[in-house]
N, C-alpha and C positions, 0 to 999 in steps of 0.2 A: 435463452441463455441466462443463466442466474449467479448472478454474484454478488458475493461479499465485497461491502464498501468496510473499509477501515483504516486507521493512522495508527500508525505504526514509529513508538519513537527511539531515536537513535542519538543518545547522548545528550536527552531532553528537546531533540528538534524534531520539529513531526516530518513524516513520511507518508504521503497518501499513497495507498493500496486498494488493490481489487484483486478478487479469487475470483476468477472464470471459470465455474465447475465444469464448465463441456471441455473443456481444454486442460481439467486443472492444474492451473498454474495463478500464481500469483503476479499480478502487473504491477511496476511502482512507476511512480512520477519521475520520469527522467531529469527536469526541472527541480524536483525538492532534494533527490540524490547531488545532481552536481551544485547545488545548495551548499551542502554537508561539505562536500571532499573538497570545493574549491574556497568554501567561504569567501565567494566572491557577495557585493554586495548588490549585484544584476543577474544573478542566475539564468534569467530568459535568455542575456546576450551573451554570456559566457556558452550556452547551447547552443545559440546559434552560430556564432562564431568557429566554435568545436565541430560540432554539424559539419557548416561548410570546410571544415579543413577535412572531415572524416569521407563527405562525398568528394571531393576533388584525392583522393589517394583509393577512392574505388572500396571503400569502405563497407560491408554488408551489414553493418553495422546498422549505417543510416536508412538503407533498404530497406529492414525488417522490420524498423522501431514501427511503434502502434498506435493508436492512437483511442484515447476513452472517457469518456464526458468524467468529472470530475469538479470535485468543488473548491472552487478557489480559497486560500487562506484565508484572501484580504475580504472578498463581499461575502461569499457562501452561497454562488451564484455554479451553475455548472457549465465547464470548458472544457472544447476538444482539448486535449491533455497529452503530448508524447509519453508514453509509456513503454517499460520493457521488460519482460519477464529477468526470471533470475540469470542463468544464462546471459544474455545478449548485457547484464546489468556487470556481471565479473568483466567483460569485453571493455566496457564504457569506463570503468575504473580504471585500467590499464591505459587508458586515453587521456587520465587527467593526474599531474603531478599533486601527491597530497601523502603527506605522515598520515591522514585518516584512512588510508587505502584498507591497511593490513586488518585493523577495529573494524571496518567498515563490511569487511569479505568475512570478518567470524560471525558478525549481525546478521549477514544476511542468513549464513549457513542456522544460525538459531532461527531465524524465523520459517526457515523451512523447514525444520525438525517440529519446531513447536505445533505446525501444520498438521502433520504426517499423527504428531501424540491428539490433538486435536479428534481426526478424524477415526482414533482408536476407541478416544477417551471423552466425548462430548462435554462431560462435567470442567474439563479442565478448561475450554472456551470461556466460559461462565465464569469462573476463576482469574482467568486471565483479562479478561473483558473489564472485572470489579476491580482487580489490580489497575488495569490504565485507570479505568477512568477516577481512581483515588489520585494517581500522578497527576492528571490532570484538572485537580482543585473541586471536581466534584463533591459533595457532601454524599454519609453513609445515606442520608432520608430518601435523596434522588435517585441515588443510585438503586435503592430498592424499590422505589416506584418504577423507575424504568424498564427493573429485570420483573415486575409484573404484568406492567404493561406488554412488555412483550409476550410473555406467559398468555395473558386473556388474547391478545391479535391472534398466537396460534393456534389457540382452542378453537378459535372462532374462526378463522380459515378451515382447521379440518373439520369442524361443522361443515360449511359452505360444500367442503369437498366432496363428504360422504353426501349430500344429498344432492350433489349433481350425478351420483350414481346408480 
């Protein structure tokens, strides 16, 4: 299974994501969502808390959610992580009192489109990619070593590939 790790932001607050291609779908941080909508300043116990109200009313909610190692904010260390696709993510909004609901439900609808233009438009990942990481205080020198570096890894994977054939 291969996915895409990414942060994804929403109003300047990040959003950890993963793209499960076998599945494709995108999983987000059930934790860094109810972040956002609650602005509480415990996230973890405001979901658990929620959680427990959502299994005691028989909830399928809480059933379904996922779970996917993930890197924490604070070390950068990786944690099972509750996650949930888009879907089960509109459900979880509806669970929690917040003016960011409405903002929050057209976010996600772009990041699923942005997906779909993505896997049309390859260029436009690359684009999008150099856009964050400008929001996120990177410099342009990095930024362009990065997008070669990644350039030389995949060269040099599909070396590896074509001569294991």
């Amino acid at each position: 299974m291969k996915n895409e790790i990414a942060i994804k932001l929403f109003e300047d607050k990040k959003i950890r994501v993963e793209w499960v291609s076998e599945e494709e779908k995108w999983y987000f941080s059930v934790v860094d969502i109810v972040r956002v909508l609650s602005e509480s300043n415990n996230p973890n116990n405001y979901w658990k808390v929620l959680k427990n109200r959502l299994f005691k009313e028989n909830s399928e909610l809480v059933t379904d959610c996922n779970q996917l190692k993930m890197k924490s904010h604070k070390d950068g260390k990786k944690y099972k992580t509750d996650v949930m696709d888009i879907e089960q993510l509109f459900r979880l909004i509806q669970s929690i009192p917040s003016p960011k609901a409405e903002p929050f439900k057209l976010w996600l609808a772009k990041v699923g489109y942005e997906r779909i233009e993505e896997v049309e438009d390859p260029e436009l990942a690359i684009e999008r990619a150099l856009e964050t990481y400008l929001k996120k205080g990177y410099s342009k020198d990095w930024i362009n070593q990065r997008l070669k570096t990644i350039e030389v890894r995949k060269e040099l994977t599909d070396e590896w590939n074509e001569r294991e054939t």
